[in-house]
N, C-alpha and C positions, 0 to 999 in steps of 0.2 A: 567710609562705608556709605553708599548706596539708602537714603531717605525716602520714602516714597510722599512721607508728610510734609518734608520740607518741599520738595519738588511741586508735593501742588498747592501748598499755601505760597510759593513764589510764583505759581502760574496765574496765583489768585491776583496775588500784591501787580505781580506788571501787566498783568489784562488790566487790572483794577486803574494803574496808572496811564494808559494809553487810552483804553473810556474818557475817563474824567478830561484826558488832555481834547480829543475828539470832540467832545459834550459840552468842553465847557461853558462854553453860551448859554447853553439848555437849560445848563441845569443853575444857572445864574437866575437866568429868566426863571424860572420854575421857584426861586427861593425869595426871590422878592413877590411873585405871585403867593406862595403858601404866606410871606410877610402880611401882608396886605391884609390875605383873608382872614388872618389870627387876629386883625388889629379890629376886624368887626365882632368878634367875642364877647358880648357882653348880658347880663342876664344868666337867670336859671336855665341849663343844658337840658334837651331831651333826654332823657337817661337813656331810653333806648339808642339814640343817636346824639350822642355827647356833643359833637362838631359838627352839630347840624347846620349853623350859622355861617361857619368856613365852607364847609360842602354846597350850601345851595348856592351863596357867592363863585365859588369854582366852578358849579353844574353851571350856572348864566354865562361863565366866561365861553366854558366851553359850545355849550347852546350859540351862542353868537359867534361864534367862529365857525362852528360846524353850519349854520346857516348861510354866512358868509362867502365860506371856501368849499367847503371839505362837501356839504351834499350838493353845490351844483359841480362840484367837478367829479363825483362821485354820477352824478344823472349823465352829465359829458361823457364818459365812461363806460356805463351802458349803454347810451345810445351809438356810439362809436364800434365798441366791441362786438362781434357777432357772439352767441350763447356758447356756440362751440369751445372759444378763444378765451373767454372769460375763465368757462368751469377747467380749461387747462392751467389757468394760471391760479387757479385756487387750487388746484390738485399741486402747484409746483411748490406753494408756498404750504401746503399742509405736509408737503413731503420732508422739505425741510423741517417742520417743527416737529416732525416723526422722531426727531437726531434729540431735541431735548424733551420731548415725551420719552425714550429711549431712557437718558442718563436719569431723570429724576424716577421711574421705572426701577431702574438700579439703588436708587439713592433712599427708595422704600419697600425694600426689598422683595418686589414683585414682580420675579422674575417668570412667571408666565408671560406678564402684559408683556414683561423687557422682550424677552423671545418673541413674542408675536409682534412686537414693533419694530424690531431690530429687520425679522422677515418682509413684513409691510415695505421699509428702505427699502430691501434689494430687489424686490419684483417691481417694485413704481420704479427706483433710478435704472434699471435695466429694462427690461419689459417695457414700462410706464414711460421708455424714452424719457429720462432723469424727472420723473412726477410730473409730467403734463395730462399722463393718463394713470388713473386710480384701478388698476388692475387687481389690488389686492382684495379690494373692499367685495371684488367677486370673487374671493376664495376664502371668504371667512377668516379674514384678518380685520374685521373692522377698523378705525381711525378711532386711537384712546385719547383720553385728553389728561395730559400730568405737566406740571411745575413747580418749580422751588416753591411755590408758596404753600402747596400741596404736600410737601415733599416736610416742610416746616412743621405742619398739620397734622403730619402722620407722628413723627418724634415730640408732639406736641406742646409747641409753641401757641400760644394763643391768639388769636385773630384782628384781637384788638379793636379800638373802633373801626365803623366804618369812616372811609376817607375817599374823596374825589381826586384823583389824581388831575392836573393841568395834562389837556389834549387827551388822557387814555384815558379819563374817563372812570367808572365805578371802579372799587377795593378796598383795602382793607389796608392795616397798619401795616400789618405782618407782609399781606400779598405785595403791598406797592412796594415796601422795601426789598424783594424778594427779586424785581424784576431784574433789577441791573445784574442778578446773580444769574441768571437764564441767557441772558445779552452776553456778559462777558465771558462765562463757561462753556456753554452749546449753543447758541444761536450762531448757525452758519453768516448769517446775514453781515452780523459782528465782526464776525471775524478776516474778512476782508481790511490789509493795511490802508485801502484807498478811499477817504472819506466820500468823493464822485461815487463810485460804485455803493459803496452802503446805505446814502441819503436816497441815491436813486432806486436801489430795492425799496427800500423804506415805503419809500411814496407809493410805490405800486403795488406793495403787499397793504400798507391801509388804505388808500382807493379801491381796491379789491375788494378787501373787506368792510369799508362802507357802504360799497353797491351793492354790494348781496343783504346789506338791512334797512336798504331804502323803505321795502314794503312792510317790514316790521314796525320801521321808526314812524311812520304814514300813520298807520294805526293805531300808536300809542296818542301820537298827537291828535285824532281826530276821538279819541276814547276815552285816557286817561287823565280824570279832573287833578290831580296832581304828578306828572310827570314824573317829577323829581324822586316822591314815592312809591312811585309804582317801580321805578329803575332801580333803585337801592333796595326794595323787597324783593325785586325777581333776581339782582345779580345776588344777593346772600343765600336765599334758596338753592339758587345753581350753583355756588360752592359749595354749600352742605350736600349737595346733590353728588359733586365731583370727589371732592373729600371720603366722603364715605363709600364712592364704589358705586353710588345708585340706591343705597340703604339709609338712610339719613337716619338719626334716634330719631322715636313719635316725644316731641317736649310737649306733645296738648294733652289735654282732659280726658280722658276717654268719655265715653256719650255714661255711662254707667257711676263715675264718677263727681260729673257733670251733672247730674240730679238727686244723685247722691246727699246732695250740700245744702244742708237745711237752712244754715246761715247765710246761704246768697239769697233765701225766698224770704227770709226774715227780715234781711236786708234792702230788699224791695219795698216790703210791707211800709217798714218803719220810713223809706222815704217817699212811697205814696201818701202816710199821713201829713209828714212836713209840708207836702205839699197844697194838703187841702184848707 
């Protein structure tokens, strides 16, 4: 008889085994790197940020490599590109991840967004000359953002601490494990048998999308007295942001509450005296 569970928990197991065999370097690299950073652990944890110690160690790694490589061939990149050729190849690569916006879409059962993504596909890969040109976006299908980590979110799993992932950079416990499940399920990218072809998208889908935050990244650095913090508070926002649809819960005070509270004025009082 006909299983549909078994079929895709065996779709799961052999994607699952041909990743790992593809990766396997990466994710070597990547285990004695998270090694290393676990081994600088020591001392009482930020409670807001448990693995703050592992994280800023991983944020430097990546900071210097991103300095090294990745934003001068990212500046190579635009200056090479003309504007035209660039927003084509971000329109190619958002079309693709329209395919796993699509399934996690399904996978939380919003099947508006899933319809309106699913139609996104066919007007960009048709129309759009297979997503070089974002034709949709001018007929009110806007570009949704969904993923397994989202998808985790929804059926709620908890977020866990925040974590730096090596080379990608901000997430979460839940989101970073989440990825490989996006890579080997729906990412077209993936799913090419020929490792040449996949490394080579690879490079050009994150070259892409490092150039288009050159001028982002510019301004953090010329602004932001702790980087580090300012990146790990604006990417948790923007998943609560994502998560929730655009509605995120209010977790602050209201301003009524907030003055409300006699024991915070009390509490000033009594260490204004200590201090006199």
């Amino acid at each position: 008889m006909f299983d549909l569970r078994s079929l895709a928990w065996g779709r799961v197991a052999v994607g699952g085994k041909i990743f790992i065999k593809k990766y396997s370097v990466l994710f070597i690299f990547c285990s004695m790197s998270l090694a290393s950073g676990c081994a600088t652990l020591d001392g009482p944890p930020n409670p807001d940020d448990p693995l703050e110690r592992y994280n800023r160690a991983m944020f430097s790694f990546n900071e210097t490599m991103d300095k090294a490589i990745l934003k001068p061939v990212a500046k190579g990149y635009n200056w090479i590109m003309p504007d035209i050729l660039s927003t084509a190849v971000t329109n190619f690569f958002n079309n693709l991840d329209d395919i796993v916006v699509f399934a996690n879409s399904l996978l939380q059962l919003k099947f508006q967004e899933a319809g309106e993504t699913s139609a996104r596909i066919v007007w960009n890969t048709t129309f759009g000359l297979f997503g070089l040109i974002d034709v949709a976006s001018h007929m009110e299908l806007p570009k949704q953002y969904e993923d397994f980590g989202q998808t985790l979110a929804f059926w709620g799993v908890d977020s866990g601490p925040y974590f730096v992932l090596p080379f990608l950079g901000p997430s979460t416990v839940r989101d970073g494990l989440s990825v490989p499940v996006d890579w080997v399920l729906f990412d077209p990218v993936f799913q090419d048998k020929e490792l040449k072809v996949t490394l080579s998208l690879l490079v050009v889908r994150y070259t892409d999308k490092r150039a288009g935050l050159l001028q982002a990244t510019n301004i953090i650095d010329e602004t932001a007295p702790d980087k580090y913090a300012f990146i790990r508070d604006a990417y948790l926002q923007r998943r609560q942001y994502l998560i929730h649809d655009g509605n995120p819960p209010d977790t602050g005070l209201s301003e009524e509450e907030l003055f409300s509270d006699d024991d915070l004025f009390n509490d000033d009082l009594d260490l204004e005296k200590d201090l006199k």
